[in-house]
Structures are given as structure tokens and as C-alpha cells.
C-alpha positions as CSV (number, residue, x, y, z in Angstrom):
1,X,176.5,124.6,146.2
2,X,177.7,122.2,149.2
3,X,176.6,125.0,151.7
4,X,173.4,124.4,150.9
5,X,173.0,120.5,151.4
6,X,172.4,118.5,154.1
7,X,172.9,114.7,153.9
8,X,171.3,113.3,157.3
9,X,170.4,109.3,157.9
10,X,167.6,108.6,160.2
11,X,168.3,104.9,162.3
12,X,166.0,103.2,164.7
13,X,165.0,100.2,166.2
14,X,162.6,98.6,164.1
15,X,159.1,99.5,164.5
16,X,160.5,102.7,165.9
17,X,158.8,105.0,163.8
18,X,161.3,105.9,161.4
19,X,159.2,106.1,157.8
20,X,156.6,106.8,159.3
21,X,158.5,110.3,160.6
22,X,159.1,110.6,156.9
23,X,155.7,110.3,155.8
24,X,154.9,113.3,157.6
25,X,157.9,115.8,156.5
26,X,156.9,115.1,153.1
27,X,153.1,116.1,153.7
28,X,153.5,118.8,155.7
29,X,156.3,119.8,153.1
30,X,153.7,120.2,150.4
31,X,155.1,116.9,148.1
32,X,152.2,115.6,146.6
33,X,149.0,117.2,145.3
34,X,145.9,118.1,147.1
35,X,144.2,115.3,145.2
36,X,147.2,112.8,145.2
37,X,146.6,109.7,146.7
38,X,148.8,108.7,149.4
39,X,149.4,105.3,151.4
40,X,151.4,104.2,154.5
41,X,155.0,104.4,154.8
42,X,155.5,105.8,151.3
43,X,158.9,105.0,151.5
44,X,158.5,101.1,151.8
45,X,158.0,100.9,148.4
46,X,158.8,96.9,148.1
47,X,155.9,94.1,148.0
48,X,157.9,92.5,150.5
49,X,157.7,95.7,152.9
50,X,154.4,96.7,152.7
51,X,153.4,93.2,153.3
52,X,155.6,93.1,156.9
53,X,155.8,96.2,157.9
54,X,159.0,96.9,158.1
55,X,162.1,98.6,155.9
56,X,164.3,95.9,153.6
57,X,166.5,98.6,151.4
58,X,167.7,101.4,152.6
59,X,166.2,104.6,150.1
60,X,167.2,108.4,150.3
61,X,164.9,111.3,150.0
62,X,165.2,114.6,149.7
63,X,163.2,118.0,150.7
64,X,163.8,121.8,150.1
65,X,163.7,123.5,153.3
66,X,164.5,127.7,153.9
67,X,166.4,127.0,150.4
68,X,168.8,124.2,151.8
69,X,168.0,120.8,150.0
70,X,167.9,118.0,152.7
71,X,168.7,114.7,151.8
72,X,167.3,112.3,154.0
73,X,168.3,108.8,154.2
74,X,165.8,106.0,155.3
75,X,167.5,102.6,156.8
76,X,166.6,99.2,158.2
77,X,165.7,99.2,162.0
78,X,166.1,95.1,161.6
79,X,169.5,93.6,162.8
80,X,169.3,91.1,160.0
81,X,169.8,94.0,157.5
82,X,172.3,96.1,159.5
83,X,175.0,95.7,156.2
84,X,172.2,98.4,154.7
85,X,172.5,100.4,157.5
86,X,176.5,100.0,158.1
87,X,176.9,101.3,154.1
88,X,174.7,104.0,153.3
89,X,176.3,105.9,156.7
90,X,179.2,106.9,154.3
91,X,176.7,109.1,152.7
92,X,175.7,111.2,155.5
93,X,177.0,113.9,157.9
94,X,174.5,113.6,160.7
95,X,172.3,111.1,161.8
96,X,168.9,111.2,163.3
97,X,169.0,108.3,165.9
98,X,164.9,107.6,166.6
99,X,164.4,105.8,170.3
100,X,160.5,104.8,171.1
101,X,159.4,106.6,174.3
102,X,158.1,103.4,175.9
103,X,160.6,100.3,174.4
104,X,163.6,102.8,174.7
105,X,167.2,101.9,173.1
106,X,167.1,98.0,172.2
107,X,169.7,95.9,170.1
108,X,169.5,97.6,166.8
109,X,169.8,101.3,168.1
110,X,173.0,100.1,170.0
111,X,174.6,98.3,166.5
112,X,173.6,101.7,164.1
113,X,174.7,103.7,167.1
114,X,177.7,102.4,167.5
115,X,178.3,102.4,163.7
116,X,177.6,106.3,163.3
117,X,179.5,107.5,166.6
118,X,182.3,105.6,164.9
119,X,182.4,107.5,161.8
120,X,182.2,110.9,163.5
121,X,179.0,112.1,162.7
122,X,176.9,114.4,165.2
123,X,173.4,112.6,166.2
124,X,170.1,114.4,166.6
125,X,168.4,112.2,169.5
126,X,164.4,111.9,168.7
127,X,162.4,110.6,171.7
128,X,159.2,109.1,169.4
129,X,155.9,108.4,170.6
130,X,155.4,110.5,173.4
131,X,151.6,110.6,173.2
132,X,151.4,106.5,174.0
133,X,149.9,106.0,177.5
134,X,153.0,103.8,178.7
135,X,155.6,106.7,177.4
136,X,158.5,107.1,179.9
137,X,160.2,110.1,178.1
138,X,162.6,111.2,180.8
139,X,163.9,107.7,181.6
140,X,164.2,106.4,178.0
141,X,166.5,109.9,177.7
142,X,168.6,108.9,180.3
143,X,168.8,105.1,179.0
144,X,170.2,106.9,175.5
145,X,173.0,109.1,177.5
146,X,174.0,106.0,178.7
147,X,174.3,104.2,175.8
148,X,176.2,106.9,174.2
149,X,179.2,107.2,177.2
150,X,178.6,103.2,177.0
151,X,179.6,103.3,172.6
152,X,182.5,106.1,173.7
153,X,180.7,108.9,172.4
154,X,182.9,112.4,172.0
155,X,182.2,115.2,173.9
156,X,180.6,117.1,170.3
157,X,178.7,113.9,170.0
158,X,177.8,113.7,173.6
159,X,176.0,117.3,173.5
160,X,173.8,116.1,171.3
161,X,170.0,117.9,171.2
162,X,166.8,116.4,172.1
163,X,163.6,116.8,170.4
164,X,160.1,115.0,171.8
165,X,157.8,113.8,169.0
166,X,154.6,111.9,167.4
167,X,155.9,111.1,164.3
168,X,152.1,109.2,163.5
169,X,150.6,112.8,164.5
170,X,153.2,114.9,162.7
171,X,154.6,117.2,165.3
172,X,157.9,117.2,167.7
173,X,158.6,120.1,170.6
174,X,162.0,120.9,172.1
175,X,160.0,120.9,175.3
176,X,156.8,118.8,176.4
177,X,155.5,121.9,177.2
178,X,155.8,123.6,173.9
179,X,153.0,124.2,171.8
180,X,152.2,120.2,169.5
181,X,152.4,122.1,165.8
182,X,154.0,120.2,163.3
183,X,157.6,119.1,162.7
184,X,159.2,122.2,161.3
185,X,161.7,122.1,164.9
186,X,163.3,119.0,164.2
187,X,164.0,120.6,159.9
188,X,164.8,123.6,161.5
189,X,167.6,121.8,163.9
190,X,168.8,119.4,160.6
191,X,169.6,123.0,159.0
192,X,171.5,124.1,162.0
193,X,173.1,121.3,163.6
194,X,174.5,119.0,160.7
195,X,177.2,120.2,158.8
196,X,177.6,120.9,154.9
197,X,178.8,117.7,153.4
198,X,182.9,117.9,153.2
199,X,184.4,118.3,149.7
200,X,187.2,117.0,148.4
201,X,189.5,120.0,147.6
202,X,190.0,118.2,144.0
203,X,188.1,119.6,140.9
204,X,188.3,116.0,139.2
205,X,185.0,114.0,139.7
206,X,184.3,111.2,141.8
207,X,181.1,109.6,143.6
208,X,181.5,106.5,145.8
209,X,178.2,104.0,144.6
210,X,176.6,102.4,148.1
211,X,173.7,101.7,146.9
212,X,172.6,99.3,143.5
213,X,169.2,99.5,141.9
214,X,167.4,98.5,138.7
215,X,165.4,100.7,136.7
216,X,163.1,99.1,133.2
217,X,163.8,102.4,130.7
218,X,167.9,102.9,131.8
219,X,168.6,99.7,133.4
220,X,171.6,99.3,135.8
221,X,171.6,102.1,138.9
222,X,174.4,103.3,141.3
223,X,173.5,105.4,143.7
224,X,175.7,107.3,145.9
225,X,177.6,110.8,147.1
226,X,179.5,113.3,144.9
227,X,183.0,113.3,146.9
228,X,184.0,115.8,144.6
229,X,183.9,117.9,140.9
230,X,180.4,117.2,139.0
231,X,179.5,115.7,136.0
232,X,177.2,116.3,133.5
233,X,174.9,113.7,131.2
234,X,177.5,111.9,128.7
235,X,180.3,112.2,130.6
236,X,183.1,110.0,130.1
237,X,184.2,108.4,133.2
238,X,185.8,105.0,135.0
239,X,185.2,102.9,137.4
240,X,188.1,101.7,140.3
241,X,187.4,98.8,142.8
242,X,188.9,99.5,146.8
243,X,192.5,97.5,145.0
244,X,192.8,100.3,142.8
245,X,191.7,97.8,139.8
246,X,189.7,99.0,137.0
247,X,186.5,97.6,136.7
248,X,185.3,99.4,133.3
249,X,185.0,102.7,131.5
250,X,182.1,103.8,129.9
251,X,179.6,106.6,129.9
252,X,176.6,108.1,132.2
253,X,174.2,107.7,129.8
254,X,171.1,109.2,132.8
255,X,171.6,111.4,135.8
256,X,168.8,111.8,138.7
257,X,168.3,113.6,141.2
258,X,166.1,112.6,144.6
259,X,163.1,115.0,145.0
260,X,160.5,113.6,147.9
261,X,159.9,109.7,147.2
262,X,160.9,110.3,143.2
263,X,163.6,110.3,140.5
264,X,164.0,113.3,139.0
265,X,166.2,113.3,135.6
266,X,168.8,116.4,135.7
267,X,171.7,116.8,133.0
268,X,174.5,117.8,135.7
269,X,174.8,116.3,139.9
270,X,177.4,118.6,141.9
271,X,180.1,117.6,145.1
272,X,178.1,117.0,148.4
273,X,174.9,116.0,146.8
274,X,173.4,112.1,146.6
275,X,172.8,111.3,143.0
276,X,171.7,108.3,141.3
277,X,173.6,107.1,138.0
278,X,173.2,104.8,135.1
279,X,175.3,103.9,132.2
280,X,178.0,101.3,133.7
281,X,176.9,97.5,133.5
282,X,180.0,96.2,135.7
283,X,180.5,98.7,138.1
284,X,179.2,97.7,142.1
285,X,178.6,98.9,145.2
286,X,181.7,100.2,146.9
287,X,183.3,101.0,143.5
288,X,184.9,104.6,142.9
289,X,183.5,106.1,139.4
290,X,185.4,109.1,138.6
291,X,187.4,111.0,135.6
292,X,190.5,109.2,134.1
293,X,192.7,111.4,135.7
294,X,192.0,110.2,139.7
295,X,193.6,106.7,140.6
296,X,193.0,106.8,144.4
297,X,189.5,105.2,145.1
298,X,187.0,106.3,147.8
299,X,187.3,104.6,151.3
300,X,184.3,102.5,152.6
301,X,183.8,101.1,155.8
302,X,183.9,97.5,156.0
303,X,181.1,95.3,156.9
304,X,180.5,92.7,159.5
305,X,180.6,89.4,158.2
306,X,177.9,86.8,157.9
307,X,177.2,84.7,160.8
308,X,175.1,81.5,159.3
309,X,174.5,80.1,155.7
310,X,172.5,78.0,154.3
311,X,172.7,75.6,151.4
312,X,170.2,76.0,147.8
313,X,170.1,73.4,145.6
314,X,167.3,72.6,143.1
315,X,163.8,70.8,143.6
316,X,164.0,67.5,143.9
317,X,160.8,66.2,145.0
318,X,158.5,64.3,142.8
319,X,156.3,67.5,142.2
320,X,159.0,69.4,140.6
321,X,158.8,71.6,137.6
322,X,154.6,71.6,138.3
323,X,154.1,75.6,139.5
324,X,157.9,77.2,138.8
325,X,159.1,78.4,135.4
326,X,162.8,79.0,137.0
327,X,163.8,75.3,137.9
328,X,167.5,74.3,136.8
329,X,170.8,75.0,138.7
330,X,171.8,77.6,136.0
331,X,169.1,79.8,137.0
332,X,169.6,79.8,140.8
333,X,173.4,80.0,140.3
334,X,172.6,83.4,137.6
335,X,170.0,84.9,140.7
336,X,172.1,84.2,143.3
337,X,175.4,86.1,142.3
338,X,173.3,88.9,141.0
339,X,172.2,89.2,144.5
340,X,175.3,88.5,146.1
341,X,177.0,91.6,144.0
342,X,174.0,93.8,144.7
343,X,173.4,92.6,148.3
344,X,177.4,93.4,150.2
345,X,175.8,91.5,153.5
346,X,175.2,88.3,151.9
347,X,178.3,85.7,150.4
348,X,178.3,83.1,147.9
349,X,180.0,80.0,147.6
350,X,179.4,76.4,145.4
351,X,180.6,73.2,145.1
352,X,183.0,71.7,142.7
353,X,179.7,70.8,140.2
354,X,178.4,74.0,140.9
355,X,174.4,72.4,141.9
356,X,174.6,73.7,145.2
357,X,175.1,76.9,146.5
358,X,176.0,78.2,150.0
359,X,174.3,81.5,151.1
360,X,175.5,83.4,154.1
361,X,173.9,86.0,155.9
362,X,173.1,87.8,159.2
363,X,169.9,86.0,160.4
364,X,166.8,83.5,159.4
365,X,164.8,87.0,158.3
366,X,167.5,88.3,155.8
367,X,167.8,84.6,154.7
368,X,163.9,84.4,153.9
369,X,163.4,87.4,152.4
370,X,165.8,86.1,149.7
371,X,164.1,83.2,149.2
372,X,160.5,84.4,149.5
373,X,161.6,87.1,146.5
374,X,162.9,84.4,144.7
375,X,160.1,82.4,144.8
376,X,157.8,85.2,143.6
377,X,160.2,85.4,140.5
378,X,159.4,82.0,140.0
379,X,162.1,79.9,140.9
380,X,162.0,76.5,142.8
381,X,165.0,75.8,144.9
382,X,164.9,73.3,148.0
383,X,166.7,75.1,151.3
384,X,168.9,73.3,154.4
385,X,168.9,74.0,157.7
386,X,170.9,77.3,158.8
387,X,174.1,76.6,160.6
388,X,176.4,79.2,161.9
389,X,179.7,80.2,160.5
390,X,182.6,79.3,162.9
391,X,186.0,80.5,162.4
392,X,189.7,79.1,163.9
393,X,191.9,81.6,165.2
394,X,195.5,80.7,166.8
395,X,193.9,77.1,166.9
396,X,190.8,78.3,168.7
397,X,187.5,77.3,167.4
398,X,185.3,80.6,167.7
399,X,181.5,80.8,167.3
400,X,179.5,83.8,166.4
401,X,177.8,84.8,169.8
402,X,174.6,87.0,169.9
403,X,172.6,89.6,172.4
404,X,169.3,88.6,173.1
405,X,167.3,91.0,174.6
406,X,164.3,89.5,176.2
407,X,160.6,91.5,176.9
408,X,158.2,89.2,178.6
409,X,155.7,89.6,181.7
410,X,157.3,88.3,184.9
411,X,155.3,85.4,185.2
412,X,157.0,83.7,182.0
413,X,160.8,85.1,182.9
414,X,162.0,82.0,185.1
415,X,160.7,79.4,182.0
416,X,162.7,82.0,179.1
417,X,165.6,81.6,181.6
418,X,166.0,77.9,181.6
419,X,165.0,77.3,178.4
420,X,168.3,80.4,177.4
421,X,170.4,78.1,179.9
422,X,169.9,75.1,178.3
423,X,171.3,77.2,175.2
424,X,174.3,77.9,176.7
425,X,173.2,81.2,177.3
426,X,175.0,83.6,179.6
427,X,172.3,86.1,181.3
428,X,174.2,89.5,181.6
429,X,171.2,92.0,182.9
430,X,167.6,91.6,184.3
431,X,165.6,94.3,185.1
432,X,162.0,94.2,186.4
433,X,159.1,97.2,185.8
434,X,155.4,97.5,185.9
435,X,154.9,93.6,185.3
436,X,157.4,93.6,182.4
437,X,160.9,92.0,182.7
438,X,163.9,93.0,180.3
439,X,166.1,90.1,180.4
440,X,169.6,90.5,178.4
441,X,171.5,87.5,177.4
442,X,174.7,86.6,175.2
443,X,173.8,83.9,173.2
444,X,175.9,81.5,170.7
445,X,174.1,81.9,167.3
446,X,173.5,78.1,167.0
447,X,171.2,77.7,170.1
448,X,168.9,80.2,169.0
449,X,167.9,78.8,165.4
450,X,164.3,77.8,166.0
451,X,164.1,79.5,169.2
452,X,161.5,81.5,168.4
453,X,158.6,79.6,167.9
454,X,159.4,77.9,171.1
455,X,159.7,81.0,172.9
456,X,156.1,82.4,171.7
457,X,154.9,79.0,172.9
458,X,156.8,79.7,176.4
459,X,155.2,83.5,176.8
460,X,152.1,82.6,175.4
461,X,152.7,84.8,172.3
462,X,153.1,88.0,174.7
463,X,157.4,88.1,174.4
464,X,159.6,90.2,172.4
465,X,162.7,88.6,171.4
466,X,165.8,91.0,169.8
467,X,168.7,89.7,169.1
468,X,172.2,91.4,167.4
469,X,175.7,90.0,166.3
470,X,177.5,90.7,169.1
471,X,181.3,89.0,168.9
472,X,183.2,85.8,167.7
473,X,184.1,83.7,171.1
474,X,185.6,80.5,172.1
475,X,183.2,77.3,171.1
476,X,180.2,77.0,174.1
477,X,180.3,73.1,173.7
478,X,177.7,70.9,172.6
479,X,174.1,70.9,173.9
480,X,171.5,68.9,173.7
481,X,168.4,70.0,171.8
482,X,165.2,68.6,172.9
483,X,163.1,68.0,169.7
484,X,159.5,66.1,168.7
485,X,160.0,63.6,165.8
486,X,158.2,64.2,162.2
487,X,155.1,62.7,160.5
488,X,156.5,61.5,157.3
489,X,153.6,60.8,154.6
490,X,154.1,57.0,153.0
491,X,152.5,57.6,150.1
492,X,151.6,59.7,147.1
493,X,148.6,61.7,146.5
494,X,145.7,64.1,147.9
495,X,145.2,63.8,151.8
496,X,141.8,62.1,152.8
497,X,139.7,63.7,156.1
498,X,139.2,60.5,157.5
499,X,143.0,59.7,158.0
500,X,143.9,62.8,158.8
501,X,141.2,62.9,161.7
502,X,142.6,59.3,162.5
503,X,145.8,60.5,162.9
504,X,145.0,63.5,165.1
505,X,146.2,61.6,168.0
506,X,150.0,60.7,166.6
507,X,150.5,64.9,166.5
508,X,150.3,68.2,165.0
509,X,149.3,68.5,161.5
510,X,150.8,70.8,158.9
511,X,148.0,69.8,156.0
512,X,144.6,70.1,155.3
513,X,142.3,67.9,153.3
514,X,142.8,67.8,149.7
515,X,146.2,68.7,150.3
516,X,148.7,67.4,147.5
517,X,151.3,64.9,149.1
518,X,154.2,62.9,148.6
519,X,156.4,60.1,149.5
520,X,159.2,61.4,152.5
521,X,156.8,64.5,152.7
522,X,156.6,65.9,156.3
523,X,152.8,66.3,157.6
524,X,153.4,67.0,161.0
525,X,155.3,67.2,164.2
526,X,155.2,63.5,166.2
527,X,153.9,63.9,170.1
528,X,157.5,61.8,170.4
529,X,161.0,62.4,169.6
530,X,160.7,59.8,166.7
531,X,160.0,60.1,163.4
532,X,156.9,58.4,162.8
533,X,155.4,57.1,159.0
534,X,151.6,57.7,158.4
535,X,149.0,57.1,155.7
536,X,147.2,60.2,155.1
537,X,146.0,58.9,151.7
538,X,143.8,55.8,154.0
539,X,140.0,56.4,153.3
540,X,137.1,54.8,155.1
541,X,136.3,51.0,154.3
542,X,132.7,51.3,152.1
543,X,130.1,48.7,153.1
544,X,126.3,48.8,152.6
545,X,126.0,48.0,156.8
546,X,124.4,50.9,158.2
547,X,124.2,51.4,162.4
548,X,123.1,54.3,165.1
549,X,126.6,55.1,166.3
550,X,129.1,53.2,164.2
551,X,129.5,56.3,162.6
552,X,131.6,59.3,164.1
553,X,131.3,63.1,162.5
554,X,135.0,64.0,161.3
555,X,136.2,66.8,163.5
556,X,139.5,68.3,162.4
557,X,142.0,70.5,164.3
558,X,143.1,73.1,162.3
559,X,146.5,72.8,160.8
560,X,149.8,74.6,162.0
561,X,150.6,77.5,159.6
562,X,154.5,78.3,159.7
563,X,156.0,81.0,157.6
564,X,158.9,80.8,155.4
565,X,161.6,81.9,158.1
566,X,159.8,80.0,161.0
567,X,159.9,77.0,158.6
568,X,163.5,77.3,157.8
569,X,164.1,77.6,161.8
570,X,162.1,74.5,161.9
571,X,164.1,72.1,159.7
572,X,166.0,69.4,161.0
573,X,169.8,68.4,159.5
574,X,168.2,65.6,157.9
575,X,165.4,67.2,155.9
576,X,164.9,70.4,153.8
577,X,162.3,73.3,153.0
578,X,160.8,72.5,149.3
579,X,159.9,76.1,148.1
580,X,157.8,77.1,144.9
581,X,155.8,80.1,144.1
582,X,152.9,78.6,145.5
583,X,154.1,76.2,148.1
584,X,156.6,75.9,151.0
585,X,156.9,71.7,151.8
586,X,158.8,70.2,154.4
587,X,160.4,67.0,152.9
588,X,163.3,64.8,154.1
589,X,166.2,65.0,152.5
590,X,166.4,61.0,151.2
591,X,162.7,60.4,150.4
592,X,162.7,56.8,150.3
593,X,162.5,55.1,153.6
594,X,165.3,52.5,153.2
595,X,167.7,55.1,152.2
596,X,166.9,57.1,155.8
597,X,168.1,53.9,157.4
598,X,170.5,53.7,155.6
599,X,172.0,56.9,156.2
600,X,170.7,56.7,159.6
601,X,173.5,53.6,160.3
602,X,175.7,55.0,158.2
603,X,176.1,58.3,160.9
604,X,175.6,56.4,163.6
């Protein structure tokens, strides 16, 4: 049965093209009826990912093709969820690495890259979009040779094959020249290139779980690879964690197979193929589930570590409890270690009486798409500001350290560059084409939390900023970060026009009026680096005196609209990100004003 399986991942970039390749096997495969209606990026099945675009979980697939049944895997192109990527790769025996034909390799491609070339498994390079009017197909090619001799590529690994393709369009050519069909080349190649999945010589059953999932009807699903034997529906089996421990016995109550973008129920799942099972309630990603008679559990690659956390607590502020139905500690502590067992790129830690939680992760976006999840559940949870995770090594304080690669028009690069300097930032590569500068930098993490908002203001919106974990190094040193005060509100209650419009001059606003505010509540950004308390609750003085001119139309600027992660770039240390399911506040952390003096002396 093996023989005729193919387990192959496809990795990219983000906004490479990747599902959107996927889209169009399935249709041309003949999945869904003549009449069936079909959306965008079918495979971005989330809220959360149709909304932004862009892949969160990592989901398999699978097609028949010339009687071979292909599992494909679908990934994360976004650094922030590389510990998706970094797991599922256990799974496969190929990979189809995806490179735009006009961006060409950037940060992510290098990480997943680097990940797969290290496990052995043979690539299939995919130059997309080679139909866009600033495609540079040769070029990009070369850039990708590069980068494998730079990752230490093998010589199997370096003869890899190259395939030109539209994946919007739905064709790819071995040759520019060939005739622009449809992408029956590139399943064609998957069938002849990538090896059979490799079976353990043992008869006994065992499946390595990567991935968790939760379905209504059977509840609690494992998803994974059939290392070796089979097993059929009822099937008595174990569970073994990587220290050999037992986790729990029980039974596999449902087994499914992948066919297109569905579940299919089957009552046996054979060595080689991915599988999903249900019927274990304890059992976890990277957990062996086999027969009674194997001890030995599965090997999985480890995965990087988080680089920043943040801290949860509970709402405090004086509207708590109004628009949440999740509200005490108990229930953030329950969510959060049901993600953190779910989720292997995220950590967990509390205090001694457990009301606050720390979070770790690889980035601000990873970060917020926990908490914007969590807020659609219902909960409301106040968040700090990110700091990065340090670590002491032979009495040398190390700091996680980050490549930044930098897209902007020339005209901006000399302001990007001072403003990375002032971040400590080491500049490692600069290249200059057709208007556009590439500028690479190593980073330390720290400097770059709210960078970005800064950096669209510096380009003028036009820069692309990438960034990827890159190394622990020696500490950078302190620098100073150049930051505008906030607008604290003084009082309690809706915001009035007239104050607001009064108060134009102090700053930026982040409210409107009618806007529902609150002692310690931040409104807006001060012009100064001061924190600055306002009225916005102040209405005009009412007298019966009428005169031509004494009265001045209210004009209003519109008010700053952040989103969740560029508000939780955006906090200070000494405030924190109130977030309901219908509201995301900026508050300080010690509402009253006294107290901020307080603690203001008490630091100093």
C-alpha cells in the first residue's frame, strides 16, 4: 500500500501562493461538483484566516492521481508560526518549496528551508507567479541555488527540479516556453520524484500525532503518520510521551481519512498514510499511540523556543464584566493550558496565586491571534507589554537576535537605516534594483517591538518589513527609545465633540464622540514625551448670548485605528491593552493618578 502514497509538504513565504496552488489541484482534480460552490483559499478554513489572508494551522490534503494517493500538506508562510511548519515536516518525504518570481527567497523560505534540508527530504523548487509584469524568473532561480549551497544542501538535494507556474491561473511548465495547460507537470513530478513514505519493518502499530484538532460529534483529534502496522476502528491501543511514560490507554473509537479539503470516516488507516484519530482524551501532540507490545516512542524534531512573552491577567478596569461572559482567572488559566498543550510553539507559566499568566511565543502576530481568538470566545483578559526572553549561558546574558529584511524605495533607505541603528541594529547586506532597496539587518528582538508602525510612518506605508529568529547572542546594551507621552482621560463617561475638538491640539486621538471612557483610560498619543491628563467629558458652557462669530463649527480629525497586535506593540511598561469581545482599550496600569506618582517615585 505504501508504494502508492506520497506525503509531500508545500512551504513558502507568506503571500507566496501556497493555498492558493492548492485551490487549483483540487479543481482541476475534479473535487467538488459542477454546481458546488467554491471560495478562496479553500484550505484557510479559520475565521481568523479568511479574514487576513494568510495560513494559521497547518491542514493536510489529499488527491488521487494515476492511482497514487497524494497527501499534501499545507503550512504557515509566517515566521511567527514557524513551530507549525517545524512539526508537521515529520510527516512528509518531499517538500514543495514555493519562491515568488518577483519577491524571490525572503526570511521564511530560508527558516522552512533550512528545516526540511535538515531532515533529508528532496525539495521540488516552484518559481510562482511568472505571469506578474515585474517577474524576474531566472534571477530569483539563481537567488534559490544560493540559498540552498548557503543551508548546506546535499548533492540529491542540490539537483533538485524546477517547475515555472501561475498558481492564480492554474498552470506550471518545465520550460517558459512550454505550452500554459494546467498543473498536471508539477503532480506528475510529485509521483516521480518523492519517495514512498519509509515503513517501519515492525508489523506492531504506531502513528506519531503532530497535529491536535477538535471535532463536535467525536471530540478530541490527533492527527498524524502511520510509522508502521494499521489499525482498524476499536482498536485497543496506548499512548507513550518522548520519556517513554505512559500517558493513557484507551480505544480509537473514529478513524478518517483526508480526501480533498474533507474527513472522510474509514474503519482501517495503513503504514505510510496520514490519518486523523479520535478516542484518546490525554494524549498530545508529539505522543507515540501504538499496540501494547511497542515501548520505543517515535522521534520528533524539537522546536525553537519562544523568544518574547507576555503577561494575561483579568480585566480590571471599571467596565469589567459589561460585554464578556468569560471573565475570572479560572477561565483564562483553563483556555490558556488548553492552548498551550495544543499549540507546542507557545509556553505557559503563572505566579504563585495563579492570577497571572505568562505567555511565550515567537512574535506580536502569533501573540494576537491568541488573544483576538480568545476574545471572540468571550473572554476579557487585560495584556502587558511583550518583552523578550533572555537567557544566561556560562554567565553571559544572551538576547534573542532577529533578521530583518527590509523592502523599501531608495528614497526612504537612509531614514530605515538610522532609525535600525538607533536599534542596535547590525546592517549585514544592501542591495539596490529598479528603485527598490533590499536592506538585511540582524536585529535584537527588543528594538523591534513597535517598530512597525513607525517604520510604515518612515516609508510612507510603501515598506516591507520580514523578520525571523535568527540566534541567541551576547546582550546589545541599552538604548534609548524615543517615545510621545499618553493622553490619559480624568474622568468617567461618554466623550463630548466639543472637548475632543478642544483637545485636537494636545495630540492624536484614539476616540470618537460618544465613545465610552474611563478614569486612567488612554485617548491618545501626547505631541510630547509626557503623559498629559485631559477632560474629554468637558462640554460647552450654555448661555442664552447669541453673536456672528463667537461660534466655531466642530471639525474633528478622524481618530487613529490600531489593531490588536499594533496595539500590543504600542504599550508602554507602565500601561496595558484592556481586551473584550467588543473592545480593545489602552488603560494604564494604576488608574488612579496619585498611585502613578507614586509608583513613578517609587522607580525612580
Amino acid at each position: 500500500m505504501s508504494k502508492n502514497i506520497r506525503n509531500v509538504a508545500i512551504i513558502a513565504h507568506v503571500d507566496h501562493g501556497k493555498t492558493t496552488l492548492i485551490d487549483s489541484i483540487l479543481k482541476q482534480i475534479g473535487m467538488f461538483r459542477s454546481n458546488e460552490e467554491i471560495g478562496e483559499r479553500i484550505m484557510d478554513s479559520g475565521d481568523l484566516e479568511k479574514e487576513r489572508g494568510i495560513t494559521i494551522l497547518a491542514k493536510p490534503t489529499s488527491i488521487k492521481w494515476n492511482g497514487v494517493k497524494i497527501n499534501i500538506i499545507d503550512t504557515p508562510g509566517h515566521a511567527d508560526f514557524g513551530g507549525e511548519v517545524e512539526r508537521i515536516l515529520c510527516m512528509a518525504d518531499g517538500v514543495i518549496l514555493l519562491t515568488d518570481a518577483s519577491e524571490g527567497p525572503m526570511p521564511q523560505t530560508k527558516f522552512v528551508l533550512g528545516k526540511a534540508l535538515s531532515q533529508g527530504l528532496k525539495p521540488i523548487v516552484i518559481i510562482n507567479k511568472v505571469d506578474k509584469k515585474d517577474s524576474r524568473a531566472d534571477v530569483v532561480l539563481d537567488e534559490v541555488f544560493d540559498l540552498f549551497v548557503t543551508l548546506n544542501a546535499n548533492e540529491d538535494q542540490l539537483d533538485f527540479p524546477i517547475l515555472y507556474a501561475s498558481g492564480k491561473n492554474g498552470w506550471c511548465v518545465n520550460d517558459l516556453k512550454d505550452k500554459k495547460e494546467n498543473l498536471h507537470p508539477l503532480l506528475n513530478l510529485i509521483i516521480e520524484y518523492v519517495p514512498p513514505p519509509k515503513i517501519n519493518s515492525e508489523t506492531s502499530f504506531s502513528f506519531l500525532a503532530t497535529l491536535l484538532s477538535y471535532d463536535t460529534y467525536v471530540g478530541r483529534c490527533l492527527i498524524g503518520k502511520v510509522e508502521s502496522g494499521n489499525a482498524e476502528v476499536n482498536k485497543i491501543v496506548k499512548a507513550i510521551n518522548l520519556n517513554q511514560k505512559l500517558v493513557e490507554k484507551g480505544k480509537l473509537t473514529k478513524l478518517f481519512s483526508f480526501e480533498g479539503n474533507k474527513r472522510i470516516p474509514v474503519n482501517e488507516i495503513v503504514a505510510g498514510d496520514i490519518a486523523c484519530i479520535a478516542g484518546l482524551t490525554n494524549a498530545s501532540v508529539s505522543d507515540t499511540i501504538c499496540d501494547n507490545l511497542v515501548s520505543k516512542p517515535i522521534k520528533s524534531s524539537p522546536i525553537d523556543p519562544p523568544t518574547m512573552s507576555i503577561t494575561i491577567t483579568v480585566n480590571s478596569s471599571p467596565f469589567a464584566g459589561q460585554e464578556g461572559k468569560k471573565v475570572t482567572s479560572n477561565n483564562i488559566r483553563e483556555r490558556l493550558l488548553a492552548e498551550a498543550e495544543t499549540n507546542v510553539a507557545i509556553t505557559f507559566s503563572e505566579n504563585e496565586s495563579k492570577d497571572a499568566f505568562e505567555i511565550g511565543g515567537r512574535g506580536e502576530l502569533q501573540l494576537g491571534v491568541l488573544i483576538e481568538t480568545m476574545r471572540r470566545e468571550g473572554f476579557e483578559l487585560s495584556v502587558s507589554r511583550p518583552k523578550v526572553l533572555f537567557k544566561t549561558e556560562k554567565n553571559i546574558k544572551l538576547e534573542p537576535v532577529e533578521e530583518v529584511v527590509i523592502d523599501v524605495d531608495e528614497s526612504f533607505s537612509s531614514t530605515v537605516i538610522s532609525s535600525m541603528n538607533n536599534r542596535k541594529s547590525e546592517m549585514i547586506d544592501m542591495k539596490t534594483s529598479s528603485a527598490k532597496t533590499r536592506i538585511i539587518f540582524k536585529s535584537p528582538s527588543r528594538g523591534l517591538i513597535g517598530y512597525q508602525s513607525q517604520f510604515l510612518t518612515e516609508t510612507k506605508g510603501t515598506g516591507i518589513l520580514n523578520r525571523i529568529f535568527h540566534a541567541y547572542e551576547p546582550f546589545k546594551g541599552e538604548f534609548k527609545e524615543k517615545r510621545n507621552g499618553s493622553l490619559i482621560s480624568t474622568e468617567t463617561g461618554q466623550a463630548v465633540a466639543y472637548a475632543i475638538f478642544n483637545l485636537q491640539d494636545r495630540g492624536v486621538m484614539y476616540i470618537k464622540p460618544q465613545t465610552k471612557v474611563y478614569t486612567g483610560m488612554v485617548v491618545g498619543e501626547h505631541n510630547k514625551e509626557n503623559d498629559l491628563e485631559i477632560n474629554v467629558l468637558k462640554g460647552k458652557q450654555l448661555t442664552n448670548v447669541r453673536a456672528s462669530g463667537s461660534d466655531k463649527a466642530v471639525t474633528l480629525v478622524p481618530p487613529v485605528k490600531m489593531t490588536l497586535e499594533q496595539m500590543i506593540s504600542f504599550i508602554r511598561d507602565d500601561e496595558l491593552l484592556e481586551v473584550t469581545p467588543m473592545n480593545l482599550r489602552l488603560r494604564k496600569k494604576y488608574l488612579d493618578s496619585n498611585e502613578r506618582k507614586r509608583e513613578k517615585k517609587l522607580n525612580e
